[in-house]
TORVEXTOR-976710 format. One record per residue (C-alpha): residue number from 0; residue in one letter; x, y, z. Coordinates in steps of 0.2 Angstrom, whole numbers, plus 5000, padded with zeros to 4 digits. Layout:
# residues N
   pos   code     xx     yy     zz
   NUM      A      X      Y      Z
...
//
This chain:
# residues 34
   pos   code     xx     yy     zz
     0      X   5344   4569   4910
     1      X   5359   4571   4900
     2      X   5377   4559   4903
     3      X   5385   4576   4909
     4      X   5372   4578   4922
     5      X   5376   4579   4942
     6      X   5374   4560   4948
     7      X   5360   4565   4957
     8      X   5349   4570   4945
     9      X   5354   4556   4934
    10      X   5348   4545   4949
    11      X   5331   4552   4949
    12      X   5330   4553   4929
    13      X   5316   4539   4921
    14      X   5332   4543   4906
    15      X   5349   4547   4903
    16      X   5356   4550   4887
    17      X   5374   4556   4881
    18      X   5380   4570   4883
    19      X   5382   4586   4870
    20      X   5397   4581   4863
    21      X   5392   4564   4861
    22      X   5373   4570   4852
    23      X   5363   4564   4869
    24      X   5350   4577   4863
    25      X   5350   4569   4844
    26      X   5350   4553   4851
    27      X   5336   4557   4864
    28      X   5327   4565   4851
    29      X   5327   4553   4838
    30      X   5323   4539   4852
    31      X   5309   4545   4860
    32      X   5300   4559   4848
    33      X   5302   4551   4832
//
């Protein structure tokens, strides 16, 4: 999920990452696909 997710999705997320304005996709990207 990403940080600027509701809570309760970030609850039942296996991840969390940043959010957009911090580059949570980037990072998420570059952590689990690279």
């Amino acid at each position: 999920a990403m940080g600027n997710a509701m809570e309760h999705v970030k609850e039942e997320a296996d991840v969390v990452t940043d959010d957009v304005e911090n580059d949570g996709l980037a990072k998420a990207i570059y952590e689990y696909v690279l």
